[in-house]
N, C-alpha and C positions, 0 to 999 in steps of 0.2 A: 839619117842618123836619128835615134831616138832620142827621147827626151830623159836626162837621168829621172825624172820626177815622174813619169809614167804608172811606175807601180805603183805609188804613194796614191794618184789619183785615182787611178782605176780602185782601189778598197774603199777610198771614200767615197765613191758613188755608190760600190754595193752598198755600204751601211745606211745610207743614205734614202736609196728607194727599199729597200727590205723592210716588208709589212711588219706591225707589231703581233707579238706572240698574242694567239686567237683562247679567249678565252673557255672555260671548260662548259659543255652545255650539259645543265642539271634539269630533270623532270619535275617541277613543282606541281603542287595542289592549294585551293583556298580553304582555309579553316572556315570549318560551319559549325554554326550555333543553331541550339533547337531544345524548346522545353522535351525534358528526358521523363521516363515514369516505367521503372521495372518493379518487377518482385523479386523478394528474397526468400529462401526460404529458414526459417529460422524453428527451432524446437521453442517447444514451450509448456505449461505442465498445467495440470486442472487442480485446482482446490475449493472448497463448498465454501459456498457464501458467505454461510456461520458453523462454527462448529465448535462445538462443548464438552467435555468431558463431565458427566454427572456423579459429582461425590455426595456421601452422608459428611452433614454437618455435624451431628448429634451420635455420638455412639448408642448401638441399638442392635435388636436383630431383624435380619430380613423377616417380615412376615409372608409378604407376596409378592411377586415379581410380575407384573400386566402388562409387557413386550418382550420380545425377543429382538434377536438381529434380524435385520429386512422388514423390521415393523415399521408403519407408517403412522406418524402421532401426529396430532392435533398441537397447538400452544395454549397453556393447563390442564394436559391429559395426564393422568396418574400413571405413572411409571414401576416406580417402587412403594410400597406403604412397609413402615419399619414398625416396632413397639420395643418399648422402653418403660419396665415396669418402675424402674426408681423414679422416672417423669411424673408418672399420677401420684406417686408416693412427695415428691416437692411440691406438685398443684394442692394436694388434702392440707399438706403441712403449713401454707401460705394463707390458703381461705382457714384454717382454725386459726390459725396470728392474728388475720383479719377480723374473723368472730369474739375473739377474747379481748380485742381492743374495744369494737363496739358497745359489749359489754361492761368494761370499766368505764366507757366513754358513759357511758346511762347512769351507771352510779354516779359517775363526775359531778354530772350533769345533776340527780335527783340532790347532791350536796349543794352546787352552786343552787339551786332552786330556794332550799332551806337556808341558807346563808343571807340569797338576795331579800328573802322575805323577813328575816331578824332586823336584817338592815332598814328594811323600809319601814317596821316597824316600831321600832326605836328611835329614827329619824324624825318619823311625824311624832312621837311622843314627847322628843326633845322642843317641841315646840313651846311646849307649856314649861315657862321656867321650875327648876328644880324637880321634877319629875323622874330623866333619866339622867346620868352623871355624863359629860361630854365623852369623856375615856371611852367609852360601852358603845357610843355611837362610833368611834374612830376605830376599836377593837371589832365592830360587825362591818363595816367597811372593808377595812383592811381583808377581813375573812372571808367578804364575797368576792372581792377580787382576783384573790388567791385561785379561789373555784372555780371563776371566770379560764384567770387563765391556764388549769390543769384543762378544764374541757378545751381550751383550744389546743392542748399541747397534745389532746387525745385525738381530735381533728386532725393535725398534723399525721399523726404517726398512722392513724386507720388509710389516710391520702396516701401514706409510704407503703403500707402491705396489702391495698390495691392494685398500686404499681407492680408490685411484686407478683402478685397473681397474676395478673396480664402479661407480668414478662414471663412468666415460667409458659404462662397458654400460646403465648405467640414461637416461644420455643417449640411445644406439641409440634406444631403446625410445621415444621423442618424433617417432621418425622412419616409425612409424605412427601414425596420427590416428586415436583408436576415436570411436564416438557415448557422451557423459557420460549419454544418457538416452531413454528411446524416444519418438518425434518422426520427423517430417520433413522431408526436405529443402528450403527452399523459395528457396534462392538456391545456386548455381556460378557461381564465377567463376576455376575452373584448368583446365586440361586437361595429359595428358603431356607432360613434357619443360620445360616452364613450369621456372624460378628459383624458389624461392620462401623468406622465411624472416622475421624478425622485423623486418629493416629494407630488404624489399624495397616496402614502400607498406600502406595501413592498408585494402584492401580487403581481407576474410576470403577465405579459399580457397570456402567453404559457409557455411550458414546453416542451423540447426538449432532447428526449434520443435516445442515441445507443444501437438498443438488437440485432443485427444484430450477436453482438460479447457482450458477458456476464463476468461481474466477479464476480467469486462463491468464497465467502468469509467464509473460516473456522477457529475455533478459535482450534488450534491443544493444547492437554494439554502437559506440561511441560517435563510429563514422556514420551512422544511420541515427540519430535521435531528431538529429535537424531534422529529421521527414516527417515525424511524428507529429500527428493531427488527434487533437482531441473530440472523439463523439463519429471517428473514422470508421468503416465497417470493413472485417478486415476478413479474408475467406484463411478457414484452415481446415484439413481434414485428418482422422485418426486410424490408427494401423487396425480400427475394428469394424469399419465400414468401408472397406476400400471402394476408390471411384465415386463417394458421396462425400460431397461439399458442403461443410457447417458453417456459418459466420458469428462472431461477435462483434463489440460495437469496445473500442478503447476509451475504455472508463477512468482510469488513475493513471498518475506520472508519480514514479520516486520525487524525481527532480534530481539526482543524486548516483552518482557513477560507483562502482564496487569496484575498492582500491585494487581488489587482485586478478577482477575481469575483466574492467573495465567497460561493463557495460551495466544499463540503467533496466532496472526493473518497471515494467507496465505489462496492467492488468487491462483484459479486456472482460465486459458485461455477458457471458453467454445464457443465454435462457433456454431450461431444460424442462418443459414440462412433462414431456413425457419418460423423462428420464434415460433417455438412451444412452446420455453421459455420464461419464460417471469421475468421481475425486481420484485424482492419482492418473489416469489419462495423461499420454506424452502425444499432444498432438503436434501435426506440422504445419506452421501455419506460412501462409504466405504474404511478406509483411512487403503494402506498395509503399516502395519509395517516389518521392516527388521532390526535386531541387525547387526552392522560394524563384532561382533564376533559370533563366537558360543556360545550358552546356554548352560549352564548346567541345568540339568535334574535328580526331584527325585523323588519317589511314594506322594502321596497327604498324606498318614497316614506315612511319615517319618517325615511329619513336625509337632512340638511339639511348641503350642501356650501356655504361660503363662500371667500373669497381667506383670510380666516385660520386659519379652523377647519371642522372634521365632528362636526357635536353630531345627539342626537334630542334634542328636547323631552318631557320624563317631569313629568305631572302628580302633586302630590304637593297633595292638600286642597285641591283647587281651584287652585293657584299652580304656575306655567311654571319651570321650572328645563330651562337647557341643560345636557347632559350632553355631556363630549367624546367621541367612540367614534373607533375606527379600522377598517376597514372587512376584512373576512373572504373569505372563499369562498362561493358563492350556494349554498345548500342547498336546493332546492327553491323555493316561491317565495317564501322568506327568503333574511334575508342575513345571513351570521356575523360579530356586532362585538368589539370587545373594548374594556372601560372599564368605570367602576363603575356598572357597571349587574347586575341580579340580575332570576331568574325571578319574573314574576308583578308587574313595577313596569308600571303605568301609560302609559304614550309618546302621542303627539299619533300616529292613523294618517299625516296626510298635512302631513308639518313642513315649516315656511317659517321664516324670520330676520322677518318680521313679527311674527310673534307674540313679543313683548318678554320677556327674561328679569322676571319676578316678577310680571307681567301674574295675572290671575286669571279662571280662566275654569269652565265646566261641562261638566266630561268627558260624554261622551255612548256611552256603551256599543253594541260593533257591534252591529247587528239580527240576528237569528238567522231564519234562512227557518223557518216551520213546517210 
């Protein structure tokens, strides 16, 4: 006869010896770190050295025009020579002010002479009592000092229409146009006999640049400035020598982000003697990035994109933990993340949002070919 407690016993041995549920095996990989160094390629645009636009100061007419566009000039080469006949008509009118002063100046002068010498000799005569009346001696005083100071007041004013001359002649001198710098011509817009002056219209007479020496202006973006090395030589080549590699050397930092670009303008040094280059040029340059650190580094399919977040999954003791990353530059057949993640942790090789944050699983070490 059975036992009524038979069934009871027999279930509690199954549950009893029944294994625990066998956990999921996952293929893991170890995060590698490694200093990183690619290039980008980035546009970027040529502008001259120096460049000038050369106006008349002085209203005048063109007399000669001694370059054209494509001329190559010196710094103090004559450019333009103007003439301005009312200019010599203010220079004649200055130095005759100047001569007619001088000449009053002389008469001043032959008075104060005649004056000083009544006084001295009235003076020494007053010596002898009752001779000359004290008045006469005070009245030729007073009169030579008067003279005295008319000739200095003539001194003055000859000093003023001096000035005057010098400034009208230092004017002349605005009515040839030198080059401020050696460059070339790359805009005319005067010829002989042309009006020209400061409020004849704001087109320059010429146009004066430096391509001798170039500055190549790139707008680096925001997530690339930290690479940016100053005195760096950086290769870039242009859509007018194809397959020929140019370099400059980065000379300037804005320091300063363009609210609507968001990227920082830097100039690099190109040196063009023989001019092959030229202002206005949209070269492509290839700008090397360099991280201060090393990268870390994970397989492309560890990374797990959702509508909220980009985590890999990193096994720590068996248990899933997301990690947030953000995502880098492809190094090979990694990908550069950046998050709290470090060399040597753990990662799920091929992550999905299925597998549950705190889930518990058995990493599974890659196979190694032998």
């Amino acid at each position: 006869m059975s036992h009524p407690n038979n069934v009871s016993i027999a279930f509690t041995l199954f549950l009893v010896a029944a294994p625990a549920a066998a956990q999921a095996p996952v293929d893991v990989v170890r995060v590698a770190s490694k200093s990183v160094e690619r290039q980008v390629k980035l546009p970027g645009e040529f502008q001259p050295y120096l460049a000038v636009p050369i106006y008349a100061k002085l209203p005048g007419f063109v007399k000669r025009v001694a370059v054209d566009r494509g001329s190559t000039v010196k710094e103090g080469q004559v450019l333009v020579t103007l003439e301005a006949p009312e200019m010599l008509a203010h220079i004649a009118e200055a130095q005759s002010k100047a001569q007619a002063l001088a000449l009053q100046r002389a008469e001043a002068e032959a008075k104060l002479a005649g004056a000083q010498s009544t006084y001295d000799h009235l003076k020494a005569a007053s010596a002898t009592p009752g001779v000359v009346a004290e008045n006469d001696v005070i009245v030729a005083q007073k009169t030579a000092e008067t003279a005295q100071a008319l000739v200095r007041s003539y001194d003055d004013s000859i000093k003023a229409a001096q000035a005057q001359v010098q400034s009208v002649k230092d004017l002349e001198e605005y009515l040839t146009l030198k080059a401020p710098f050696d460059g070339i011509i790359t805009e005319r817009n005067v010829h002989p006999g042309a009006l020209v002056g400061p409020g004849t219209g704001s087109t320059p007479l010429l146009r004066l640049h430096q391509v001798s020496r170039l500055r190549l202006v790139v707008a680096v973006p925001e997530a690339l400035v930290g690479a940016m090395v100053k005195g760096a030589r950086v290769p870039f080549t242009v859509p007018a020598y194809p397959g020929e590699t140019f370099y400059g050397v980065v000379s300037l930092m804005a320091h300063d982000l363009d609210e609507k670009t968001r990227t920082m303008p830097v100039e690099l040094d190109v040196r063009n003697p023989d001019l092959r280059l030229g202002a206005g040029m949209y070269p492509e340059v290839r700008w090397t990035v360099r991280r201060p650190q090393p990268s870390v580094l994970v397989p492309p399919t560890s990374i797990v994109v959702t509508t909220e977040r980009t985590f890999v999954i990193r096994v720590t003791n068996g248990v899933v933990e997301w990690v947030n990353v953000s995502r880098g530059a492809r190094v090979g057949d990694l990908i550069e993340v950046f998050g709290p993640l470090k060399e040597g942790d753990t990662i799920v090789r091929r992550g999905t949002d299925e597998l549950r944050e705190g889930a518990k699983v058995s990493a599974q070490p890659p196979k190694t070919s032998s």
